[in-house]
N, C-alpha and C positions, 0 to 999 in steps of 0.2 A: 407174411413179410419177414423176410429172415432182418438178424440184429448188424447192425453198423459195425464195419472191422476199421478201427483203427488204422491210417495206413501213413499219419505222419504225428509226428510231438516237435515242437521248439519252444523249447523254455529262454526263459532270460531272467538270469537272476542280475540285482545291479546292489551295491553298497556305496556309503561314503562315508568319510572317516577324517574326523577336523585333526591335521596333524600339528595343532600346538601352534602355526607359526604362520596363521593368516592366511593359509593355504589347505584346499581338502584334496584327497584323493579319494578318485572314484573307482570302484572297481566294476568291471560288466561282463560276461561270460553270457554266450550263447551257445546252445548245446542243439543240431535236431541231428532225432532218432526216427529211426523208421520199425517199429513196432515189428514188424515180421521180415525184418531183412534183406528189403526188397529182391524176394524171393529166391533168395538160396536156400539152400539144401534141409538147412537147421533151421530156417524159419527162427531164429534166435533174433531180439531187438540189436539192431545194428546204428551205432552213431557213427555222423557222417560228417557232424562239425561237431569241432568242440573250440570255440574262438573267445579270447578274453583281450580283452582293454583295460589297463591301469593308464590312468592319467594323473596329474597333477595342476590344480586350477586353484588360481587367487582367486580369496571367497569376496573380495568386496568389488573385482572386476570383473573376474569371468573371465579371465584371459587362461586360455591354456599354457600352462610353461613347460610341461613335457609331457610326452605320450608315448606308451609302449604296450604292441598289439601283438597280438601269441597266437600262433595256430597251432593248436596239440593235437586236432585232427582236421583232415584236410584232403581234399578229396587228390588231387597232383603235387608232387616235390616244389613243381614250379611258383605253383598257389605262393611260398612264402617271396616270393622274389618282389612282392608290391608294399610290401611291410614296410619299406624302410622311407617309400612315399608320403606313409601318414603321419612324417614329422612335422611338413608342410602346417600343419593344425597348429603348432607352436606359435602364440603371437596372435592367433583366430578368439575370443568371445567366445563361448560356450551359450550365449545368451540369444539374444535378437538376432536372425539370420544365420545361425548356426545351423538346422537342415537343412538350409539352398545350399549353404556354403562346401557342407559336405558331399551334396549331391554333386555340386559345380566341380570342384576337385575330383570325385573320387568314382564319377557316376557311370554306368556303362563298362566298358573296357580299361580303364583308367582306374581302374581299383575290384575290389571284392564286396560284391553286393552282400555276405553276410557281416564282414566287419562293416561296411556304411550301415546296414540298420542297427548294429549295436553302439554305434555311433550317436544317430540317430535316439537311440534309445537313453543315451547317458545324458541328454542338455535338460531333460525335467529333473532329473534326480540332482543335478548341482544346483540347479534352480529350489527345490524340495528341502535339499541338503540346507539350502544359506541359512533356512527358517532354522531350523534345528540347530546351525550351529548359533545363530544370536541368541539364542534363547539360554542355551548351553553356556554361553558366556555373562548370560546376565545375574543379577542378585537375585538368588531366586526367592531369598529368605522375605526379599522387600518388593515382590513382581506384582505390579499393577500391570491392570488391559494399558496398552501401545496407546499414549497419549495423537491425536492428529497431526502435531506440530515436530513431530520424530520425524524426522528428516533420513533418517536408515531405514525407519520403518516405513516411511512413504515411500522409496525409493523401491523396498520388496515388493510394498502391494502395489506399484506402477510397473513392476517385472511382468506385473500378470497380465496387461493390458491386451485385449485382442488376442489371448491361449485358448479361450472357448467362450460362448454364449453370455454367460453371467458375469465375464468381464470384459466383454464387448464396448470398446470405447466410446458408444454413447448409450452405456445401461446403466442403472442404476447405483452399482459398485462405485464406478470412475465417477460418475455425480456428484455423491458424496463424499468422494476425497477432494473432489474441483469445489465442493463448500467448507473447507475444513473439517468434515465431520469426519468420524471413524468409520471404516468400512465394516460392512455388516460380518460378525465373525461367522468361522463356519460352525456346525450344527453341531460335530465332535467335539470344538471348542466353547461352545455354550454347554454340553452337557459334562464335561470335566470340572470347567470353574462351577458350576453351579455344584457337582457333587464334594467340591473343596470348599465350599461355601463365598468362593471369591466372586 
């Protein structure tokens, strides 16, 4: 059996970055390469997109307040002509219903299926992001576990409601927030405090 050739890569790299003022920016780039070129002469890896998103979102709504999409490579001149459509997002949630939303605007003809997935691809990392930036803002000298009766902190772990299986709105996560109790931390986060001794 001869060995597996390589004949496509897409990466996605995403960041975000709490700018000081109640707002984060996300940054998302999608790159796909086709490893041999799709079969020219040189057989050299050839990139055929290379697409980034910078956005700007208030961290305690999730409203996007501006967005700006870049194609540095691009398969037609024409490709950038839909760019200026995805300002529409302004004013849109990055939260709940933000993949229909974008699929609804942007989906088919109506836009560029590699910016919608990297689209697509930026509503967990603001979601990911919030965690990191409350935490980033808290006292860290004096950080005790998220009391139940945290009212920001309920409201993150209600973000998660119905994202995958284990917070499935009637499993056991959402249970014990509908008791006041603390939701079960995750495993990363039980083996950090315990090695801080917290």
């Amino acid at each position: 059996m001869s060995r597996p050739i390589s004949i496509h890569q897409r990466s996605y790299e995403t960041e975000a970055f709490d700018e000081g003022d109640g707002t984060m920016r996300l940054v998302g780039r999608l790159i796909d390469t086709k490893p041999h070129g799709l079969g020219l002469a040189d057989g050299e890896p050839l990139v055929i997109h290379d697409m980034v998103i910078e956005m700007t979102v208030a961290s305690e709504t999730f409203e996007i307040l501006a967005i700006t999409p870049t194609m540095n490579v691009r398969p037609y001149g024409e490709c950038i002509s839909v760019l200026a459509t995805y300002k529409q997002l302004v004013g849109v949630s990055i939260a709940r219903g933000y993949s229909r939303k974008v699929k609804d605007l942007f989906g088919g003809p109506m836009g560029c299926s590699h910016i919608g997935a990297l689209l697509i691809a930026l509503g967990p990392v603001a979601i990911q992001a919030s965690w990191g930036m409350a935490r980033l803002h808290d006292d860290l000298d004096a950080w005790s576990p998220v009391e139940p009766d945290n009212a920001d902190a309920e409201r993150r772990l209600r973000l998660n409601t119905n994202t995958c299986h284990v917070w499935s709105a009637d499993g056991e996560q959402i249970a014990r927030l509908n008791r006041g109790e603390e939701a079960k931390r995750p495993e990363w986060e039980s083996v950090r405090l315990t090695k801080l001794g917290l």
